[in-house]
N, C-alpha and C positions, 0 to 999 in steps of 0.2 A: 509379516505384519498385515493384519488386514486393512482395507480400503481407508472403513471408518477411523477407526485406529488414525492412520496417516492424517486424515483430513482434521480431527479431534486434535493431532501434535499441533498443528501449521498454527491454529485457531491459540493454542491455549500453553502447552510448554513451550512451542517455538515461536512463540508470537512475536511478528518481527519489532514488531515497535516497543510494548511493554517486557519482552524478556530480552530478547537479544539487543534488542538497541541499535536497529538498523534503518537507513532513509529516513536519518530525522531532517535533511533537507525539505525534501517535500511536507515533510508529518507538520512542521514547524510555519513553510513555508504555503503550505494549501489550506490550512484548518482554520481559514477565521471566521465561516460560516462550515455549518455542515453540510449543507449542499455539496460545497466544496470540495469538504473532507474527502464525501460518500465519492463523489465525480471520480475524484485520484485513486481511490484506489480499488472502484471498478476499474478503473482504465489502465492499474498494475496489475489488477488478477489473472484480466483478459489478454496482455502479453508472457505476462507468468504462466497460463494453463500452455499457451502454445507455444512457446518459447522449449519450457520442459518437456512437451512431448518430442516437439524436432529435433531438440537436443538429446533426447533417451533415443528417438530413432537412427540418430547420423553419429550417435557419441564413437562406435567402434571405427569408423570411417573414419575419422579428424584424427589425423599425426598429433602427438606430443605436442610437439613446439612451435602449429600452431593453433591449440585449443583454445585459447582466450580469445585472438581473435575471431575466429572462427564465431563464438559464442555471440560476441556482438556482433559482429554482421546478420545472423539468425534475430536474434534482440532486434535491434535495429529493423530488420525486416517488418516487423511485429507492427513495432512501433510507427511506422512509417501508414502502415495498412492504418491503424487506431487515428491517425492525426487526421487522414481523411474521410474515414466513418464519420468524426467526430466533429470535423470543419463541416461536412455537409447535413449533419443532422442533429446535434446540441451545439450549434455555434458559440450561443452562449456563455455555455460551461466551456468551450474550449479557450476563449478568451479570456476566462477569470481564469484558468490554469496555467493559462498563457506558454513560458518558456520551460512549467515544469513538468509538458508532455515528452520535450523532445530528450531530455535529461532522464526519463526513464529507463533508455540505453545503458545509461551507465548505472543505474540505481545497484547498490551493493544486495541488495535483497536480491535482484532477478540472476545477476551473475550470481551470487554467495549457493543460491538453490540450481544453480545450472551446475555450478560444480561441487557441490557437498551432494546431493542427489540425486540429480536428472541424467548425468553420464553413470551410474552408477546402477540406475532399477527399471525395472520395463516401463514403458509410454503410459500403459494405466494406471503405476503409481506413481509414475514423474505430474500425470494430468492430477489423481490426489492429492498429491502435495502444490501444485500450485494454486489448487482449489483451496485450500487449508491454508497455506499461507497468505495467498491472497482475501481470505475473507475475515484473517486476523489480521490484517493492512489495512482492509474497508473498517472494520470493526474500530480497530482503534483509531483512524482519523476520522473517522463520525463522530463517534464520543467527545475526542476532544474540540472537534469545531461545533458541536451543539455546547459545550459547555464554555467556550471561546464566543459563540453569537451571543448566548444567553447573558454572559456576562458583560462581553461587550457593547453588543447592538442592542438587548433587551428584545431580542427576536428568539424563535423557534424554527428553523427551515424555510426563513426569509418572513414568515408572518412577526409583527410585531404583538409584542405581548403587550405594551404599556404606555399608551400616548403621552408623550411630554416629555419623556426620559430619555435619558441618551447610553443608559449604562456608565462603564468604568473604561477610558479610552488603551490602557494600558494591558486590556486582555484582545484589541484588534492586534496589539501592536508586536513583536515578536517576546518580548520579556514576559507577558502576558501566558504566550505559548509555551514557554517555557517552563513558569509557571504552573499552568493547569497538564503538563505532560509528566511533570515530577511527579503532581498530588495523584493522578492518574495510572503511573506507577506504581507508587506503594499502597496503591485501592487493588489495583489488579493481583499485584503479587500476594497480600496478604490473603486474596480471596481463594486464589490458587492456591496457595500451598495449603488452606483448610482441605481441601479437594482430594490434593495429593495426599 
């Protein structure tokens, strides 16, 4: 399968959030601006790309029985490096993320693609696929926290669109997320399968 190909699946059939249906903890739990959305999941792509390669590179070394953890401690590793990049240089954004940097470790997307394909295909397609999958991760919580601000805060990427107004409280709120991740769903899927 060529590079693009891989990168093309991760984005668009295997999209973790509109097709598979995966981390909707954070999807649900980071999206009520899109700053936020965007924040999370650069910050899954960027353990996802290396994660998969160290795991395509060590996968023959790691025993059987203990692959999993194995996996998270790698994971973890990642994660650990991101939480201090990110404390010393978008402080910010690490505090609105707050506890759902260190929960990255266990995100079923990063495990789910450590073992359906990064012990499986060499480092340059394990790094494809993380690329691909992580940028259908940023993709889809962007959308839904611009569409979550807009409705809620009556903002754009923190600018306000509308003085006076306050929006609809119940799109900050997680019912809201929920909400616009369904209709977000069946926007994406139908636009896909035209495709396909």
């Amino acid at each position: 399968m060529s590079k693009l190909r891989i990168i093309a699946n991760g984005i668009i059939k295997d999209n973790p959030t509109f097709i598979l249906v995966l981390g909707m903890c954070p999807t649900i739990g980071t999206t009520t601006s899109a700053i936020n959305g965007m924040g999370m999941g650069l910050a899954t792509t960027f353990v996802l790309i290396l994660s998969n390669v160290f795991i395509s590179l060590l996968a023959k070394m790691i025993p059987d029985k203990v692959r999993i953890p194995a996996y998270i401690v790698i994971i973890a590793s990642f994660v650990t490096v991101l939480e201090l990049l990110m404390q010393a240089y978008v402080p910010d954004l690490y505090a609105a993320l707050g506890l759902f940097i260190p929960l990255i470790v266990v995100n079923c997307i990063i495990l789910g693609r450590a073992e359906a394909f990064a012990n499986k295909n060499t480092p340059l397609d394990s790094a494809c696929d993380g690329i691909g999958i992580g940028l259908g991760f940023t993709l889809a919580l962007t959308v839904i926290g611009m569409v979550r601000e807009l409705l809620g805060n009556l903002s754009f990427f923190g600018m306000k669109l509308a003085e006076g107004g306050d929006g609809m409280l119940a799109f900050v709120l997680a019912p809201g997320g929920f909400i616009v991740l369904g209709y977000l769903m069946v926007v994406f899927r139908k636009l896909t399968q035209k495709k396909a």
